[in-house]
C-alpha positions in Angstrom: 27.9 -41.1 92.1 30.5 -38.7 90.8 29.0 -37.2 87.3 32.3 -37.2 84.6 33.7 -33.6 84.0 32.3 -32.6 81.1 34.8 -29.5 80.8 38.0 -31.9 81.3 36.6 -34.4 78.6 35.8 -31.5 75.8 38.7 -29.7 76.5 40.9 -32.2 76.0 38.7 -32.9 72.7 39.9 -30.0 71.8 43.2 -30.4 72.7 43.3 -33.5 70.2 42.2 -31.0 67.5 45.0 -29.0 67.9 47.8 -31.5 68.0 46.8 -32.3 64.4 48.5 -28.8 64.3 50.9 -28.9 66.3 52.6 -32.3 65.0 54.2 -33.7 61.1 51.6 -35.1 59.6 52.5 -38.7 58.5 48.9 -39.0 56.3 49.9 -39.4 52.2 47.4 -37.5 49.8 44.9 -39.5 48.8 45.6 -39.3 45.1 49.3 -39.4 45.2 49.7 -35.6 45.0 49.0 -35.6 41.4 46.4 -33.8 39.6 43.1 -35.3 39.5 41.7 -36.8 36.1 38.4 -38.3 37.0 35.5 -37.0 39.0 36.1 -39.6 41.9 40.1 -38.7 42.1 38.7 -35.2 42.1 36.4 -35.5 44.8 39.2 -37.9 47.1 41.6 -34.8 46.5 39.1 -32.3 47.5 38.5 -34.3 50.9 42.6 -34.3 51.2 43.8 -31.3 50.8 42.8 -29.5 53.5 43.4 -32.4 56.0 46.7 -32.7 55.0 47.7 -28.5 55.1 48.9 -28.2 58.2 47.8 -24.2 57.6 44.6 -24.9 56.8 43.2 -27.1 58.7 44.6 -24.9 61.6 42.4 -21.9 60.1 39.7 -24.4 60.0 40.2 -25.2 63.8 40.2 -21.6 64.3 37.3 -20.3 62.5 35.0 -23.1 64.1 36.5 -22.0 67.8 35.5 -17.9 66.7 32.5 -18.8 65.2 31.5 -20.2 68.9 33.7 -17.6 70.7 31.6 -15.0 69.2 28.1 -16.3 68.8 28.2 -16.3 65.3 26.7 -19.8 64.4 27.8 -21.3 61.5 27.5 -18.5 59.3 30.6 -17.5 59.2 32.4 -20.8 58.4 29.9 -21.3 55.6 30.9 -17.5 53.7 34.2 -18.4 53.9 33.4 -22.1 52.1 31.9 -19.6 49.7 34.7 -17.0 48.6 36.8 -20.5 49.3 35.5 -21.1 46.1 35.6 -17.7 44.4 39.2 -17.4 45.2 40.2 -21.4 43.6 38.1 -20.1 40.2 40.4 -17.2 40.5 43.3 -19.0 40.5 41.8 -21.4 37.6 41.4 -18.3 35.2 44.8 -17.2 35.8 45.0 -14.5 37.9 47.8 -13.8 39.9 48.3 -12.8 43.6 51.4 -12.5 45.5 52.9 -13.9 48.1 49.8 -15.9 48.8 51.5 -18.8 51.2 52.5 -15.7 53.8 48.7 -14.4 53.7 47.9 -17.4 54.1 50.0 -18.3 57.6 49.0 -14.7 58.6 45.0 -15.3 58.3 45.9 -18.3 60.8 47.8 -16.1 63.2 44.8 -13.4 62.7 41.8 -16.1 63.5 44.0 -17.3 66.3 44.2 -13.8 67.8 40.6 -13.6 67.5 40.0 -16.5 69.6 41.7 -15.0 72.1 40.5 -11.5 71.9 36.7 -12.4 71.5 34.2 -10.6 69.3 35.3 -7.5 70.6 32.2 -5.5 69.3 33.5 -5.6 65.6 30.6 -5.7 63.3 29.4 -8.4 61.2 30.1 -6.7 57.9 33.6 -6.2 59.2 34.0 -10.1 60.5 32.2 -11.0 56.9 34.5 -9.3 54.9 37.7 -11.0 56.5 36.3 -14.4 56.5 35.8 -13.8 52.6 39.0 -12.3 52.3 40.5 -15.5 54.2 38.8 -17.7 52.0 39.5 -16.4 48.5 43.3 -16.8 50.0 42.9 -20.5 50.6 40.7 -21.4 47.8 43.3 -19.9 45.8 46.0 -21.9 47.0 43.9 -25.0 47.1 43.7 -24.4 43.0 47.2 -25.2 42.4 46.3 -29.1 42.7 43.7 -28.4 39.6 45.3 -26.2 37.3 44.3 -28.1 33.8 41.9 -29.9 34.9 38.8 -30.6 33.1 35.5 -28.9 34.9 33.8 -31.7 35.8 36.7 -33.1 37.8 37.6 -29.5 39.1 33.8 -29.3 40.3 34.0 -32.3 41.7 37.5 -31.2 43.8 35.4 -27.9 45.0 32.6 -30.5 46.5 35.5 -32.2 48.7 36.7 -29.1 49.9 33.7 -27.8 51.0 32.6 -31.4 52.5 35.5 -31.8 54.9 36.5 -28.1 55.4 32.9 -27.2 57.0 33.0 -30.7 58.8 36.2 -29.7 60.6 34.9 -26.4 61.0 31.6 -27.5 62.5 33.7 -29.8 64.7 35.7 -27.1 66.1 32.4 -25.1 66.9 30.1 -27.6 68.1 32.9 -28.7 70.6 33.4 -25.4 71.7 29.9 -24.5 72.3 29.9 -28.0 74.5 32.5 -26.7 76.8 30.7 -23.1 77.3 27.0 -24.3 77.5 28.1 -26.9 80.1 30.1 -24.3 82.3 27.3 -21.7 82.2 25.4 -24.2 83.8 27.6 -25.3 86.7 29.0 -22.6 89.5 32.5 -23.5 89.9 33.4 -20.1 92.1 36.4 -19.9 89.8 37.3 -18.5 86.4 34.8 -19.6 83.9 36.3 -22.9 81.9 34.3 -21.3 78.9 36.7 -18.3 79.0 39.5 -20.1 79.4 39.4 -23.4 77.5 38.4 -22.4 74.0 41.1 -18.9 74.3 44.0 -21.5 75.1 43.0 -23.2 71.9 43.2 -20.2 70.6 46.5 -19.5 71.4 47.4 -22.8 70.0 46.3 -21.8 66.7 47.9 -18.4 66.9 51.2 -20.3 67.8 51.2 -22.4 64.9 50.1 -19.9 62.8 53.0 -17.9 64.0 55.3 -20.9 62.8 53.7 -21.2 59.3 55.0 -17.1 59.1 58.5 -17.5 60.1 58.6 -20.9 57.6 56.8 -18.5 54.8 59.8 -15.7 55.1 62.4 -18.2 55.6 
């Protein structure tokens, strides 16, 4: 009996993943794209957002596929959930910071390249401090949906993006770890699918991150 390839079936997992990115999304926000006023419309938006941000959930994508690129676990993706926050209670206070939406397409062009690139002996402290950086960027653009709100409902928003941003995250990695524990065990006396697979996602994101720059400076 033939066994099923594994690698063709998580790849093109993966491959679905990405053309969330690479295609119009045709999904409406949950809540109408107006601000939420109850905990529940709160939480709905939280889930939403980052679905429905074509730039963010391609970071998301990409931090999951680096986390398991580089053997980081799922560390990583959880500091950035945390300065995800810091950066959206930035916003809430009223600090401002510039030219956020083209920091934003660039941290998807920068996770993208490190997909392809591979740990590269950077250090933790290095890789930590980017993720945090990357997250207080999108947690700050995540708080323009709240600005007003009341605390409960802006708590509950926080919950949502932190529910479905580490679920797409973790769904990113755990695929990707699929595809690279299956091909170190199988000798195919060709290039290793776990090289190659999860870097041509990779470029993917890097491609559409690429986009989100050139729409940001148009």
């Amino acid at each position: 009996m033939t066994k099923p390839n594994l690698n063709s079936s998580v790849t093109l997992a993966i491959a679905g993943l990405m053309a969330a990115v690479a295609t119009p999304v045709s999904a409406h926000h949950p809540t109408g794209g107006a601000m939420p006023t109850t905990l529940w419309h709160g939480l709905l938006s939280g889930l939403g957002h980052p679905v429905i941000g074509l730039d963010h959930l391609a970071f998301l994508i990409g931090v999951g596929l680096f986390a398991a690129i580089a053997g980081l676990g799922l560390a990583m993706p959880a500091l950035f959930l945390v300065f995800m926050g810091a950066g959206l209670f930035v916003h809430v206070a009223g600090i401002g910071v510039p030219a956020v939406e083209l920091m934003i397409a660039l941290s998807v062009v920068a996770v993208g390249l490190a997909c392809v690139l591979g740990r590269t002996g950077a250090s933790g402290w290095v890789l930590g401090g980017l993720f945090g950086l990357a997250g207080s960027l999108h947690g700050y653009a995540f708080a323009e949906a709240i600005i007003g709100a009341e605390i409960g409902v802006i708590s509950a928003y926080v919950a949502g993006l932190v529910i479905v941003q580490f679920a797409i995250a973790a769904a990113a990695y755990g695929l990707t770890r699929m595809v690279m524990a299956h091909d170190a065990g199988v000798s195919t006396g060709a290039a290793s699918v776990s090289g190659f697979a999860p870097r041509l996602a990779g470029v993917a994101v890097f491609a559409a991150g690429a986009s989100f720059v050139l729409s940001a400076m148009a």
